[in-house]
KETIPA-34042 format. One line per 10 residues: number of its first residue (from 1); their letters; for each residue y, x, z of N, C-alpha, C. Coordinates in steps of 0.001 Angstrom, whole numbers, plus 500000, padded with zeros to 6 digits. Layout:
NUM = A = Y:X:Z:Y:X:Z:Y:X:Z; ...
END
This chain:
1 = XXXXXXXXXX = 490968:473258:522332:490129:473384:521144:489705:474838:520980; 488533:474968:520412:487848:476720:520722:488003:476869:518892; 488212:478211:518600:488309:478930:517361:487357:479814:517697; 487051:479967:516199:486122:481379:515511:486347:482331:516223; 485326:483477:516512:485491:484924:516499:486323:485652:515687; 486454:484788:514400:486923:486014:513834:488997:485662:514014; 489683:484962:514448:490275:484731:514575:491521:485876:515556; 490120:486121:516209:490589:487584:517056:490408:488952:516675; 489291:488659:515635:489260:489957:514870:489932:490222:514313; 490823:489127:513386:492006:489647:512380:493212:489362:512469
11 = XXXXXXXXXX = 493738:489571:514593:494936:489813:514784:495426:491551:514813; 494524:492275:514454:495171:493644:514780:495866:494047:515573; 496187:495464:516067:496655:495767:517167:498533:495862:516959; 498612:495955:515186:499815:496608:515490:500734:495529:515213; 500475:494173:515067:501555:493233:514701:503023:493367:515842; 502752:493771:516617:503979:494261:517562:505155:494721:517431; 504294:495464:516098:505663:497056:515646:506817:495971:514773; 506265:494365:513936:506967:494111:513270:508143:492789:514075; 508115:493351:515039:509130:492120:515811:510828:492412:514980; 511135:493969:515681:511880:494139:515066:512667:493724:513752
21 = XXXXXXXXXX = 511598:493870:512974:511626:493753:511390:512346:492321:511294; 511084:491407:511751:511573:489993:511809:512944:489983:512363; 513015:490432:513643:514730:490095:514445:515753:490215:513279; 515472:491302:512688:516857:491495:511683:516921:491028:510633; 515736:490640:510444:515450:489392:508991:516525:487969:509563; 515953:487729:510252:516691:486156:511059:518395:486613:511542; 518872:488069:511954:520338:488130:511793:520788:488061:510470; 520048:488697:509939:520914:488951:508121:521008:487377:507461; 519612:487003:508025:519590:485029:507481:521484:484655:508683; 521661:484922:509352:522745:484478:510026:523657:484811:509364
31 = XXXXXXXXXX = 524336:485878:508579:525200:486524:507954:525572:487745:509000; 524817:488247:509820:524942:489408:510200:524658:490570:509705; 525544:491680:509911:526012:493138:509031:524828:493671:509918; 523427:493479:509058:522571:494322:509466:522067:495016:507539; 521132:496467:507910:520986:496953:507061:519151:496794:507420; 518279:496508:505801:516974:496681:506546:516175:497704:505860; 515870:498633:506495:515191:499661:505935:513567:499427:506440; 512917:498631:507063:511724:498221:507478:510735:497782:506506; 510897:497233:505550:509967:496713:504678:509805:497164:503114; 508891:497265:502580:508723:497925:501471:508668:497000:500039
41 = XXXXXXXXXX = 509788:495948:500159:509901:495190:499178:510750:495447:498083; 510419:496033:496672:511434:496482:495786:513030:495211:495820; 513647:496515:495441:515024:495218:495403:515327:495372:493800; 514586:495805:492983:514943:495463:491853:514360:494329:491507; 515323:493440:489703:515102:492461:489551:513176:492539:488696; 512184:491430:488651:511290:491366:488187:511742:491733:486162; 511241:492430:485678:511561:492665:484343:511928:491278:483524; 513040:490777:482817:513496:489636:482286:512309:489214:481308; 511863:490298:480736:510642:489725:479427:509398:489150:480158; 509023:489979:481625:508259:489217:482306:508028:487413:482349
51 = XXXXXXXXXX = 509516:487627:482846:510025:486071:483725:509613:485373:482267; 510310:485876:481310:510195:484569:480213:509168:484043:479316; 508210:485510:479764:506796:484977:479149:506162:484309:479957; 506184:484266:481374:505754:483093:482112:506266:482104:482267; 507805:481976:481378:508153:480869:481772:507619:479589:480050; 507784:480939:479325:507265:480358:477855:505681:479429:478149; 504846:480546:478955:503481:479890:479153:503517:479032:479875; 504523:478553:480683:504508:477401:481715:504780:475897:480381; 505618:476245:479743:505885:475498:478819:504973:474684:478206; 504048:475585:477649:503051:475910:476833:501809:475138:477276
61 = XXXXXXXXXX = 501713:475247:478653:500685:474192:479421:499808:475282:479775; 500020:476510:480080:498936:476852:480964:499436:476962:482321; 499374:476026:482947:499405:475740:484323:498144:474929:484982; 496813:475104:484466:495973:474608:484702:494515:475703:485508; 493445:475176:485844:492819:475811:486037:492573:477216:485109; 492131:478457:485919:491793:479320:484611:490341:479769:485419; 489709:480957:484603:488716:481585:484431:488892:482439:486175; 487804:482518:486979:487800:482958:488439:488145:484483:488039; 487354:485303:487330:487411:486793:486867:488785:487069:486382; 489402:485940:486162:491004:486058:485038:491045:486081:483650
71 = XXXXXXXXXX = 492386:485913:483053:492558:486131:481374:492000:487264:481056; 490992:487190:479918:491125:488195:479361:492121:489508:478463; 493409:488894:478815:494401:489403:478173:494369:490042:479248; 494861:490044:480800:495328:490931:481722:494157:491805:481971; 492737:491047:482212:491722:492140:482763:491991:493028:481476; 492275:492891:480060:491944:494305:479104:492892:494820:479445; 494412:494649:479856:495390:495382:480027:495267:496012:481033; 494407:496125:482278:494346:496590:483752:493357:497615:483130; 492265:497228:482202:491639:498391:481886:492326:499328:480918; 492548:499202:480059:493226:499671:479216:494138:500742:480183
81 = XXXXXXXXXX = 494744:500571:481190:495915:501180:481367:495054:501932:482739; 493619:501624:483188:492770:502432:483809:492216:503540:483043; 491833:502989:481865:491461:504634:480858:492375:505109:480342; 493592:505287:480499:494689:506511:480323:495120:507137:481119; 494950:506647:481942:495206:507040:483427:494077:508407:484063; 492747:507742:483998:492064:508184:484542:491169:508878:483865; 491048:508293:482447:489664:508856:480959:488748:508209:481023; 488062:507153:482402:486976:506648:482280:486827:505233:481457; 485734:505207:480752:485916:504490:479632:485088:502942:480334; 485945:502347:480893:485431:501054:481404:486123:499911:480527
91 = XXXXXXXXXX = 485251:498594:480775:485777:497326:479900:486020:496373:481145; 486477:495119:480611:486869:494092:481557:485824:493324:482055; 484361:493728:482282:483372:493437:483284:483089:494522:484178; 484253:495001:484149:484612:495823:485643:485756:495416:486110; 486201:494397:485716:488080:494016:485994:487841:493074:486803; 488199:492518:488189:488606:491084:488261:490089:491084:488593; 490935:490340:488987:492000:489556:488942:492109:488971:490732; 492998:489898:491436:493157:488848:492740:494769:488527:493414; 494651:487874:494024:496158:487357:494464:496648:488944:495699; 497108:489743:494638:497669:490738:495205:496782:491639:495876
101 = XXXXXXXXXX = 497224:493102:495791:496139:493855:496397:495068:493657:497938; 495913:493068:498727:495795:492476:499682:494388:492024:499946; 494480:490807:499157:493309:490112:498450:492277:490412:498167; 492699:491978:497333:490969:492615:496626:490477:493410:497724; 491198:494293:498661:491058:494732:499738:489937:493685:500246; 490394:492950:501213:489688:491396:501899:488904:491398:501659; 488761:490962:499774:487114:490664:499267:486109:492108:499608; 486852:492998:499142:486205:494337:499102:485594:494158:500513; 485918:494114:501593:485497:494330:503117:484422:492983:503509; 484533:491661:502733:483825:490710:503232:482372:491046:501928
111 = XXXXXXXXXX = 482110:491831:501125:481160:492036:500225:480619:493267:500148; 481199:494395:501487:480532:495461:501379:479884:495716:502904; 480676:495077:503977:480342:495518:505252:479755:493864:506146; 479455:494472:507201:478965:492886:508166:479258:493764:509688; 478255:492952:510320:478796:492989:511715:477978:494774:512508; 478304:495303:513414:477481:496648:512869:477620:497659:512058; 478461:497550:511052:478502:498629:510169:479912:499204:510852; 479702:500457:510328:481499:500752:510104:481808:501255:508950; 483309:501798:508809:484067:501765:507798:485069:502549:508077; 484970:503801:507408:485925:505111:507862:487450:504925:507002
121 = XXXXXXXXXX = 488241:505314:507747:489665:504759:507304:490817:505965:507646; 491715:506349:506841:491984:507362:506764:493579:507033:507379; 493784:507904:508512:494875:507340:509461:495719:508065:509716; 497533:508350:509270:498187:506786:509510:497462:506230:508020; 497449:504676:508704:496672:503478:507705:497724:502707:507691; 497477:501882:506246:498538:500424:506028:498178:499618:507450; 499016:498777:508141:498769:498165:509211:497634:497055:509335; 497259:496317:507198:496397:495420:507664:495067:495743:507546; 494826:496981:507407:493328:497991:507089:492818:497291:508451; 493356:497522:509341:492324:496724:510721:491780:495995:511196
131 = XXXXXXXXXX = 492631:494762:510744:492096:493240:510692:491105:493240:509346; 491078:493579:508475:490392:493581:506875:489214:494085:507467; 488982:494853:507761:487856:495834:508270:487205:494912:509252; 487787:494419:510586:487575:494184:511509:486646:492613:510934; 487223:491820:509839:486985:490521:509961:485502:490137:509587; 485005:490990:509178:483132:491020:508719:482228:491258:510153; 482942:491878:511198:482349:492225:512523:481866:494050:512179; 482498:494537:511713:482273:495764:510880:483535:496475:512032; 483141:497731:512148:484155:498949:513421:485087:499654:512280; 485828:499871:512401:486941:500688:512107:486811:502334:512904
141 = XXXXXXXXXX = 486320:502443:511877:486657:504338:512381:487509:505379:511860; 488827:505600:512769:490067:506488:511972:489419:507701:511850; 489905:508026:510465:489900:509809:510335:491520:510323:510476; 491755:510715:511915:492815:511303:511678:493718:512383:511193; 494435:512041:510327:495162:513092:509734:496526:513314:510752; 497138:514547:510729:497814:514928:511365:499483:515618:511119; 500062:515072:512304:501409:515318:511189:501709:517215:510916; 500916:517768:512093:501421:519069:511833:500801:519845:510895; 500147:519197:510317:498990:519565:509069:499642:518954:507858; 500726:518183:507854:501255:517089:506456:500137:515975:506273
151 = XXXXXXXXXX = 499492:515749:507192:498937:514616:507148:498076:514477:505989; 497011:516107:505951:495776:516314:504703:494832:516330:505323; 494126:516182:504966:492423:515225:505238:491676:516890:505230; 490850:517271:505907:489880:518637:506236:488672:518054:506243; 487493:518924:505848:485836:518326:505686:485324:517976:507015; 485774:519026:507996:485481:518880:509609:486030:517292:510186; 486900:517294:509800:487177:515768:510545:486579:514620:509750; 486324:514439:508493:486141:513852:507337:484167:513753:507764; 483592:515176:508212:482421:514534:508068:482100:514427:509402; 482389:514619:510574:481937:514452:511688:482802:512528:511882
161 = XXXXXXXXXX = 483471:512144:510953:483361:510822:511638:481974:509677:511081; 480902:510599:510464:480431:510137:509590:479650:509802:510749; 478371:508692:510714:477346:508168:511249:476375:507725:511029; 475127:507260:511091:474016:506543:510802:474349:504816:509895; 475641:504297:510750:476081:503013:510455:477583:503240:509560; 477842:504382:509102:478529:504572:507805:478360:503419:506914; 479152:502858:506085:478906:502238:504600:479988:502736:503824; 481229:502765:504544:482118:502628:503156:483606:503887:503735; 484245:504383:502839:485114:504992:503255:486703:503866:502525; 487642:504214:503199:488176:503354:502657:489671:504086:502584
171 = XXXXXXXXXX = 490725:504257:501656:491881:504944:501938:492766:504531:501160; 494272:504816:500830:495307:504553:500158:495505:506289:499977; 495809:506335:498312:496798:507262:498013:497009:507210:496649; 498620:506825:496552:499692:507446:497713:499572:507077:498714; 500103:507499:500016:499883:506811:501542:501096:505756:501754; 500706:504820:501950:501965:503909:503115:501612:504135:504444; 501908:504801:505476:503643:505240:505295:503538:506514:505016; 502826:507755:505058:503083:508943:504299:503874:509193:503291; 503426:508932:502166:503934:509213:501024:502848:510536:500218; 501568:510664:500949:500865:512076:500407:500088:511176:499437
181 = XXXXXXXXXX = 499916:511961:498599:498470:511761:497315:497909:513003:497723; 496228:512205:498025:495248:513381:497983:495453:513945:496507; 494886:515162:497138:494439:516557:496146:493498:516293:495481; 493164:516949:494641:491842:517173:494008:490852:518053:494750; 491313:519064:495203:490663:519117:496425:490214:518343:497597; 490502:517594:498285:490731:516627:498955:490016:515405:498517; 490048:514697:496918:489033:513930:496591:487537:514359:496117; 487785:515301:496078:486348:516273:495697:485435:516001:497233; 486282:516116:498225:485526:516459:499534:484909:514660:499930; 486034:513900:499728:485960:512678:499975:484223:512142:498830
191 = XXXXXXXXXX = 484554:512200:497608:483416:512325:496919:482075:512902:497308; 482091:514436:498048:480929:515029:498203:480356:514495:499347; 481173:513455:500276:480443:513321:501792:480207:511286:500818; 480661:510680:500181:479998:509518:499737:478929:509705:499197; 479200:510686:497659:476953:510939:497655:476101:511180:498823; 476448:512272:499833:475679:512667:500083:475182:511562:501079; 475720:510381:501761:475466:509506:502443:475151:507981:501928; 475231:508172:500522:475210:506753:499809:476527:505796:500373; 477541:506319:500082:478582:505300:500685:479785:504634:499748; 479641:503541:499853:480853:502943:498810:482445:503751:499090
201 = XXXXXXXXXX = 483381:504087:498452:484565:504344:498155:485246:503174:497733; 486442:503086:498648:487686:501677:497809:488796:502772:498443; 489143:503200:496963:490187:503399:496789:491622:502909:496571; 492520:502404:497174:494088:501646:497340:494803:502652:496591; 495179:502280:495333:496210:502988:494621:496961:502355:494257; 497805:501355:495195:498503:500234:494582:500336:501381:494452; 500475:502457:494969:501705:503884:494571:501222:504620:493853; 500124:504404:492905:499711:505333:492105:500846:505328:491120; 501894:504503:490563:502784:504993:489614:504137:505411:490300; 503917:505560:491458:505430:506342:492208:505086:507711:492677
211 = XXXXXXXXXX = 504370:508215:491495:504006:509877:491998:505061:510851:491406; 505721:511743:492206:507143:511949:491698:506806:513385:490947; 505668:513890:490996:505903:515643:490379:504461:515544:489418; 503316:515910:490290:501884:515825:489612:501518:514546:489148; 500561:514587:488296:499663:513633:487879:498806:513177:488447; 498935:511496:488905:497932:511266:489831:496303:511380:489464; 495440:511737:490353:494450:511879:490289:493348:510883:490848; 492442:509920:489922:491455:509056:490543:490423:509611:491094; 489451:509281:491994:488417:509425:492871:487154:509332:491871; 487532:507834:490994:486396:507545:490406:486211:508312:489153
221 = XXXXXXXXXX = 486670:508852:488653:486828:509890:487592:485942:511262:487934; 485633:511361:489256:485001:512447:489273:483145:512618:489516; 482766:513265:488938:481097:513201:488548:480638:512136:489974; 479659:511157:489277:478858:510568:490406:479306:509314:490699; 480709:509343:490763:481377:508226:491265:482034:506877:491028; 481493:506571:489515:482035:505752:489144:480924:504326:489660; 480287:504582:489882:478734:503610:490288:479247:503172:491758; 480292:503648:492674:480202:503715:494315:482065:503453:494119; 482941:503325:493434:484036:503530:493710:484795:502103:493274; 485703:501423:494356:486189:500416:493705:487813:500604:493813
231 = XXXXXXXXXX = 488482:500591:492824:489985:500965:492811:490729:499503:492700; 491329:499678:493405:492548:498444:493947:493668:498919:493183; 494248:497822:492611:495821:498061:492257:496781:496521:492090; 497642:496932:491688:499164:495791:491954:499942:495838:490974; 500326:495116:490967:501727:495121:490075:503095:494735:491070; 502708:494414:491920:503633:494063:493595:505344:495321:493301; 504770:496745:493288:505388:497354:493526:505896:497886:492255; 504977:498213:491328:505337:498941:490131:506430:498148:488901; 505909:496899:489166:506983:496088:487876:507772:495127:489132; 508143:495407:490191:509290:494308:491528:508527:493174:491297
241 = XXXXXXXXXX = 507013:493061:491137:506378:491460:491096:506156:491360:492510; 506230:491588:493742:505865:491593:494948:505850:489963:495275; 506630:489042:494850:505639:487743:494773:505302:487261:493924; 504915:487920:492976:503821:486768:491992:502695:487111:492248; 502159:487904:493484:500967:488023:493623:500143:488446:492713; 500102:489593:491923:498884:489861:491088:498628:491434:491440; 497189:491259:491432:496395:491933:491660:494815:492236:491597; 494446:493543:491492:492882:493296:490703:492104:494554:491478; 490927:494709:491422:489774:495762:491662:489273:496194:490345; 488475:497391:490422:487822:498059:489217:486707:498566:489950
251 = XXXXXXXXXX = 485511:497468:489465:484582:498524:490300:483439:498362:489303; 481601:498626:489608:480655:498321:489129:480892:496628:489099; 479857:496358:487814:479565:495191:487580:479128:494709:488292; 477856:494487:489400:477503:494141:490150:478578:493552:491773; 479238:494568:491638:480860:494273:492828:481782:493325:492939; 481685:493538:490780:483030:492436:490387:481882:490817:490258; 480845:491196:490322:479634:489275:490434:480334:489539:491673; 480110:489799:492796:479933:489697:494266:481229:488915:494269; 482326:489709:493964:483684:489060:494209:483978:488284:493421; 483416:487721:492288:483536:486423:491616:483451:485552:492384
261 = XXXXXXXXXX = 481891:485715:493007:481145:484787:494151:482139:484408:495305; 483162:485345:495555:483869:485382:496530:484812:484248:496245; 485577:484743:495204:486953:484120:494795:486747:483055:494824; 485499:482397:494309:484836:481069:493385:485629:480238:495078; 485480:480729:496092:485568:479900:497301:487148:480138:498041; 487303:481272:497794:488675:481918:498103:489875:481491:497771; 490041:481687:496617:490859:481737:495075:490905:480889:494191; 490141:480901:493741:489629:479936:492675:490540:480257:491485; 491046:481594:491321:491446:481509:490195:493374:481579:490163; 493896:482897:489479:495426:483069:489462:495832:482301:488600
271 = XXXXXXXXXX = 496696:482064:488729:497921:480870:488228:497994:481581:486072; 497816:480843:485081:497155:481392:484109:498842:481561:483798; 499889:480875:483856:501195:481720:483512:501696:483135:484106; 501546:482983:485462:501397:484361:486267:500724:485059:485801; 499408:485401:485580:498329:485963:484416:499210:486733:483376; 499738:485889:482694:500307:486079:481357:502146:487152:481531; 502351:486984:483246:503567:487633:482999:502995:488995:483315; 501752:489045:483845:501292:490056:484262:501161:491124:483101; 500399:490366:482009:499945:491197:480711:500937:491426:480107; 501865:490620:480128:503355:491222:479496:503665:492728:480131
281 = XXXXXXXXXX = 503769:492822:481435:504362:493810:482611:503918:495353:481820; 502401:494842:482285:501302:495984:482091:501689:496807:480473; 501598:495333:479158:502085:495949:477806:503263:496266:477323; 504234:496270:478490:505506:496248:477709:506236:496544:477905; 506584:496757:479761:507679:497067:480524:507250:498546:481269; 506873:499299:480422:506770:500834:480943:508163:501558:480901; 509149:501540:480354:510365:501764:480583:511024:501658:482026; 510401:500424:482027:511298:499661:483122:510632:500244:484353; 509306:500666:484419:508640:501220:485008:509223:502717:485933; 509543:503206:484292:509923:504777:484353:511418:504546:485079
291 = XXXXXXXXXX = 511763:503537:484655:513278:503675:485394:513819:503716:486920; 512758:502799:487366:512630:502022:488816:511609:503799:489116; 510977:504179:488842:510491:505688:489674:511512:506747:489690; 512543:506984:488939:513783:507571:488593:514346:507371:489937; 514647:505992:489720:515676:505513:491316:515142:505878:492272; 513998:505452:492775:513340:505530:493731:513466:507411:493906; 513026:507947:493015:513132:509731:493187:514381:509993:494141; 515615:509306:493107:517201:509677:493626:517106:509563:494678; 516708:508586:495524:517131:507836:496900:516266:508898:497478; 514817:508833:497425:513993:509483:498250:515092:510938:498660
301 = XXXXXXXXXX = 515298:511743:497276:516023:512978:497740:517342:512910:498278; 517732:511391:498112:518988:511999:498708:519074:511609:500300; 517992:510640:500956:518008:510722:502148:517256:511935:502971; 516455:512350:501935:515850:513533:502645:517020:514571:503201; 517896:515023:502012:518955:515544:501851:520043:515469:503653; 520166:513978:503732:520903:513790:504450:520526:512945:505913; 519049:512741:505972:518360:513102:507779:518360:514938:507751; 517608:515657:506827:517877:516942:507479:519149:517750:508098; 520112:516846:507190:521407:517503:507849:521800:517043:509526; 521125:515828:509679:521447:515597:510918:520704:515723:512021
311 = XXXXXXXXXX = 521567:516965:513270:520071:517044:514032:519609:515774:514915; 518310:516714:515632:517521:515641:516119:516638:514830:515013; 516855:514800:513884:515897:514038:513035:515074:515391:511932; 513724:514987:511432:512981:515637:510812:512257:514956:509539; 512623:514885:508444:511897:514225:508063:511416:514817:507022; 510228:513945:506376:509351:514401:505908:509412:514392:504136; 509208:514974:503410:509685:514497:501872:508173:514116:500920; 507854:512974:501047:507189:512337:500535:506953:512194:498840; 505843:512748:498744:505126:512762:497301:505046:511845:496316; 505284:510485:497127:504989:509316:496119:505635:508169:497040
321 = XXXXXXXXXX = 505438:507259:496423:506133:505283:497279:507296:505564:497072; 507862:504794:498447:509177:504046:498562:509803:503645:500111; 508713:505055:501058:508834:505109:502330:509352:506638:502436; 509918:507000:503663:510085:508282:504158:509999:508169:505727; 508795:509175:506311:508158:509436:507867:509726:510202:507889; 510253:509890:509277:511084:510880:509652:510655:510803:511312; 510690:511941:511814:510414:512487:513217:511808:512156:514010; 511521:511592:515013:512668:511124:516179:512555:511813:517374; 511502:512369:517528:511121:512453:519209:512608:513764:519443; 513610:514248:518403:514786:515334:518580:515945:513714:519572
331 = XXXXXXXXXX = 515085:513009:519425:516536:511899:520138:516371:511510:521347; 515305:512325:521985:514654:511975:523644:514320:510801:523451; 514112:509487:522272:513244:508704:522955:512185:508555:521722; 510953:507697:522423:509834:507173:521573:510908:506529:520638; 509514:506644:519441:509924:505996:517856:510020:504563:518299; 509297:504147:519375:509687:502363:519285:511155:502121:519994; 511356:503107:521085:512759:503110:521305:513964:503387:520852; 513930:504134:520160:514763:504656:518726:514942:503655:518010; 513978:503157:517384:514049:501941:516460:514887:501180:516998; 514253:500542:518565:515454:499362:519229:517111:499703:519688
341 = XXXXXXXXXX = 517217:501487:519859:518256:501843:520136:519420:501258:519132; 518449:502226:517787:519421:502377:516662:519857:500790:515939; 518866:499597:516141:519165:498172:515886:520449:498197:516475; 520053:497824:517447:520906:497849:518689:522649:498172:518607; 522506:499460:518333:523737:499766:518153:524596:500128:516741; 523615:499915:515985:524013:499682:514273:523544:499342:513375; 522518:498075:513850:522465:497036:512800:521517:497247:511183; 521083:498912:511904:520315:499232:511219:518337:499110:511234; 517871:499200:510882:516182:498703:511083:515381:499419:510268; 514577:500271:511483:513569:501135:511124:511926:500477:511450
351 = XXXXXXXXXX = 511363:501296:510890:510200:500918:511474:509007:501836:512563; 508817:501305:513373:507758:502724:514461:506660:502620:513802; 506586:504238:513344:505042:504245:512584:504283:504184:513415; 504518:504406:514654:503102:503854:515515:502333:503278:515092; 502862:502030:514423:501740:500879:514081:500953:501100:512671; 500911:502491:512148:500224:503128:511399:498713:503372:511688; 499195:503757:513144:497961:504891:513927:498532:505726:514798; 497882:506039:515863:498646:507047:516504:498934:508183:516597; 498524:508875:515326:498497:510278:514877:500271:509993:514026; 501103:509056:513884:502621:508872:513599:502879:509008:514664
361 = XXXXXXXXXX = 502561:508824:516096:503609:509138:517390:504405:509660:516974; 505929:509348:517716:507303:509975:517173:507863:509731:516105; 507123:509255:514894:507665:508911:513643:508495:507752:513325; 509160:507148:512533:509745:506116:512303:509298:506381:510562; 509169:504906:509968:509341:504798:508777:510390:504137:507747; 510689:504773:506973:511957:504235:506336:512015:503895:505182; 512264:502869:504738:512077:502143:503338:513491:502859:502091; 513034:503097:501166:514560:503220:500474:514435:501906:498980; 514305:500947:499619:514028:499899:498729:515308:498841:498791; 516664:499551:498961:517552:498721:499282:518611:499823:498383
371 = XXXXXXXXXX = 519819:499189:498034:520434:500131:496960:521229:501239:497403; 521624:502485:496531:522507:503580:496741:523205:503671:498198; 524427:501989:497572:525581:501867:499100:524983:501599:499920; 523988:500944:500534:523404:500462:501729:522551:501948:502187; 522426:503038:501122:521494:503841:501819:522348:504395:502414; 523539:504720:501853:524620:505626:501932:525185:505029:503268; 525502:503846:503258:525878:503521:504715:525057:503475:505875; 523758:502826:505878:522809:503426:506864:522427:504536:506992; 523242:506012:506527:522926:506937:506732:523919:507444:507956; 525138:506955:507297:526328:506687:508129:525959:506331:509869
381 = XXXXXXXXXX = 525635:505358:509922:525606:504368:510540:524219:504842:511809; 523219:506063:510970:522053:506460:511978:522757:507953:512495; 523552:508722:511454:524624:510023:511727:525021:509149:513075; 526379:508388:513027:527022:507701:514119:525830:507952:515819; 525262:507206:515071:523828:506908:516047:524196:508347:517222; 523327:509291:516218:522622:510479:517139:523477:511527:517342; 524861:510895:516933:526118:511956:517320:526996:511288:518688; 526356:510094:518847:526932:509376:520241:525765:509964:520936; 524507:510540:521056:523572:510501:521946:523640:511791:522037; 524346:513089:521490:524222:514264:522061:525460:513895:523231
END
């Protein structure tokens, strides 16, 4: 039986890197003493007031079709909590509602690009930027950032990837797997090469609330750009909803018709109790918010703390998320071999940023989304590691 083109377009190159991941998913399902630092799934619980306002609305009978754009309770709360954030004074016919950032990404790429165009992407990239990009028949063009630079974006590389068949620039920050938030410098530049080429901006700020020092800074906030800029966000990471799937875009009116049009066939519309735990999240659980970035701080510093102490490793101290780049190539082997070494012999599970981009060569990425003792012992447990290999 013959399949679509696009079927091959949206296997990406790096599904490879996640074998690993899986292997130790399926030991730990065995009851094997593995530790997983590979995936970026909060391990805190979803906020209790959440759960029970969706469970109240399940009650209640909204478990039925809802509105494609979403409740108007959540789109005002996504805006609402966009103009404090950012100052720009938008309403909820700039809001839609999608099944996780993921989602608005997707739409974003099947309503801005086609076959022929490209789409500049700022690299190391989330792994599914490729297939997303790729699935319209649209090129993927990395701007590489570099690790001996901290992985900051320069005008020279930024405008020479530019082209005739330009449309859209496309980036995350905070970074997965970095951990950098552009500058204001840095979005200024990103801004000055979209006017000057007429090019849409989708901005991924789904770590915009795991920024550990400065105040994050939006793209679309700055002169010009609110007409060209579509901002992605989640609740995945910020309130531990990582499966209830919610998620939304902020863009021009005209963007959020397009992706109505989209959903209408896609989607058809988020689950209206899910909806409702959402607007709870957004109005209510900022505490809970502040608390879970607290933790996340602790951990970040205290593994930083304790790869630098051990040689052979380098790592990097990350600005924002719930990842940390650490440099391997001090252990004589590639990051994909490292990774399988260190499984291998302690049950521990990294990830090869390779499958970022190849400007991570050497890197491994490390989740601290698992608690205190487990960090504390897989720290143990990677020490052990690279003190058997001198």
């Amino acid at each position: 039986m013959k399949f679509s083109s696009l079927t091959d377009r949206v296997k990406g190159s790096a599904a490879d890197a996640w074998d690993l991941h899986y292997e130790a998913k399926q030991a730990r399902a065995r009851g094997e003493d593995v530790i997983i630092l590979s995936v970026g799934d909060p391990d805190f619980a979803t906020p209790e007031r959440v759960i029970e306002r969706a469970s109240q609305a399940m009650r209640d009978g909204d478990t039925h079709y809802t509105s494609i754009l979403g409740h108007s309770e959540l789109r005002e709360a996504i805006a609402e909590r966009h103009r404090q954030s950012s100052g720009q004074q938008i309403d909820i016919n700039q809001v839609i509602t999608t099944s996780g950032a993921q989602n608005a990404l997707f739409a974003c790429s099947l309503c801005l690009l086609e076959a022929g165009d490209e789409a500049i992407v700022l690299q190391p990239m989330y792994v599914t930027y490729e297939a997303t990009i790729q699935a319209p028949g649209a090129t993927l063009v990395p701007v590489v950032l570099h690790a001996e630079h901290g992985f900051r974006l320069d005008r020279e590389t930024l405008q020479n990837a530019i082209s005739e068949r330009t449309r859209a620039i496309f980036y995350a920050s905070p970074s997965n797997p970095t951990g950098v938030a552009l500058n204001r410098e840095e979005l200024e530049l990103i801004a000055e090469v979209a006017r000057r080429h007429d090019l849409w901006v989708v901005a991924d700020e789904v770590y915009a609330d795991f920024l550990y020092a400065e105040p994050f800074q939006h793209i679309a906030a700055l002169p010009g750009m609110a007409e060209r800029v579509i901002t992605i966000g989640s609740l995945s990471k910020s309130y531990a909803m990582s499966g209830w799937r919610v998620g939304w875009a902020i863009a021009p009116p005209p963007m959020i018709a397009n992706m109505e049009k989209l959903a209408l066939c896609m989607l058809y519309g988020l689950p209206g109790f899910i909806q409702q735990a959402g607007a709870e999240a957004l109005k209510h659980c900022a505490q809970d918010l502040q608390s879970m970035r607290e933790i996340y701080r602790q951990r970040r510093d205290f593994l930083f703390a304790a790869f630098s102490a051990i040689p052979g490793l380098e790592p990097l101290l990350p600005e924002a998320g719930m990842f940390m780049m650490v440099k391997v190539t001090g252990s004589g082997y590639t990051a994909a071999d490292f990774s399988r070494a260190l499984y291998q012999a302690s049950g521990v599970s990294v990830l090869d940023a390779t499958a970022f981009g190849a400007s991570a060569a050497g890197y491994v990425r490390v989740s601290y989304t698992v608690s205190e003792a487990d960090l504390r012992e897989a720290c143990k447990r990677i020490q052990s590691f690279m003190e058997n290999l001198q």
